[in-house]
C-alpha positions as CSV (number, residue, x, y, z in Angstrom):
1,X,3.8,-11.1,12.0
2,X,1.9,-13.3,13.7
3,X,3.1,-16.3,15.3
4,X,7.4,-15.6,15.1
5,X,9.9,-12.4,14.8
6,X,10.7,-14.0,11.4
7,X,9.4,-13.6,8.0
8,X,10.6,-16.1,5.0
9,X,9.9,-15.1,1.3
10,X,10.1,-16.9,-1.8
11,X,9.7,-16.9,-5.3
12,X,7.0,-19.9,-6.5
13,X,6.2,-20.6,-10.2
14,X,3.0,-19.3,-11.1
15,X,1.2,-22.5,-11.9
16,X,1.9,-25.6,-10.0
17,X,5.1,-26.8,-12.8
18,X,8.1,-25.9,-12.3
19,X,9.9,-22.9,-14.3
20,X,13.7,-23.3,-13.7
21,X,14.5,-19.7,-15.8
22,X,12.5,-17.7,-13.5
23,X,14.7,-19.2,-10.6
24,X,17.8,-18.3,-12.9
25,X,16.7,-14.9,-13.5
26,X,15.7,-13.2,-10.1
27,X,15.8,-13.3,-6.4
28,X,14.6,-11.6,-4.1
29,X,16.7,-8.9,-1.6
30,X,15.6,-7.6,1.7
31,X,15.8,-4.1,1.6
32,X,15.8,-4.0,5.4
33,X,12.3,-1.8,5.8
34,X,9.0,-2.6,7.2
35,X,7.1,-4.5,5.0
36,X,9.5,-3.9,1.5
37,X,10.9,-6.4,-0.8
38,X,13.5,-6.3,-4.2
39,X,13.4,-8.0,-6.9
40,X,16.8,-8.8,-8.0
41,X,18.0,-9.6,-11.8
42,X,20.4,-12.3,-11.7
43,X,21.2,-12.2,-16.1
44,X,20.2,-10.1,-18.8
45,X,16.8,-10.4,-20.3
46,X,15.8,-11.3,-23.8
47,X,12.6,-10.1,-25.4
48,X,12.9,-12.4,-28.2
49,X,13.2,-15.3,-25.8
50,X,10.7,-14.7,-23.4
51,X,8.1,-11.4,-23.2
52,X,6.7,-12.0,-19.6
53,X,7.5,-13.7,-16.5
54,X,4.8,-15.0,-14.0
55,X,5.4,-15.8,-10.5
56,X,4.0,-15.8,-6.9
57,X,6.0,-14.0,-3.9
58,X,5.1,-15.7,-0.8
59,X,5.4,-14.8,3.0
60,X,5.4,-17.1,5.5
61,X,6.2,-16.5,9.9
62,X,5.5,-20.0,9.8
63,X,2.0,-20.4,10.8
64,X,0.1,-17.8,8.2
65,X,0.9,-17.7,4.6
66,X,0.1,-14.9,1.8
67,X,1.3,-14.6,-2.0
68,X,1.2,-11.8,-4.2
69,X,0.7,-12.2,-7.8
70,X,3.6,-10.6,-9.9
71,X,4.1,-10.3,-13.9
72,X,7.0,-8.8,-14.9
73,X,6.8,-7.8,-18.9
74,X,9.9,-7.4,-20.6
75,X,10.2,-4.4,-23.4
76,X,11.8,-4.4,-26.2
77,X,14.7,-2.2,-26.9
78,X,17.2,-1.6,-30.0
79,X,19.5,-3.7,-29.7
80,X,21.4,-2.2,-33.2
């Protein structure tokens, strides 16, 4: 922390467009440690859908600003 008491974190598309499924899909949870994060699944996952989401976590206090580059790869499993 820098400038406030308060840290704010979101979930940004990786590129620039917009990607409404990743919004659908997770969210982030404050685990209520220094300096950890969750990642959340909101819905199951298909591999036959989609093998990989891409996104940027972002931290803000307001004044300063860091991301962190995150891929998530989704396995396939039997579904039979």
């Amino acid at each position: 922390l820098d400038f406030q008491d308060r840290l704010e974190y979101r979930i940004l598309a990786f590129n620039e467009s917009s990607d409404q499924d990743l919004f659908e899909t997770f969210s982030l949870v404050n685990l209520h440690t220094e300096n950890q994060l969750g990642l959340r699944l909101l819905k199951s996952l298909d591999r036959e859908k989609r093998t990989i989401y891409k996104m940027r976590i972002s931290a803000s206090d307001g004044e300063l600003t860091g991301q962190l580059l995150l891929d998530v790869h989704i396995l396939d499993s039997n579904d039979n």
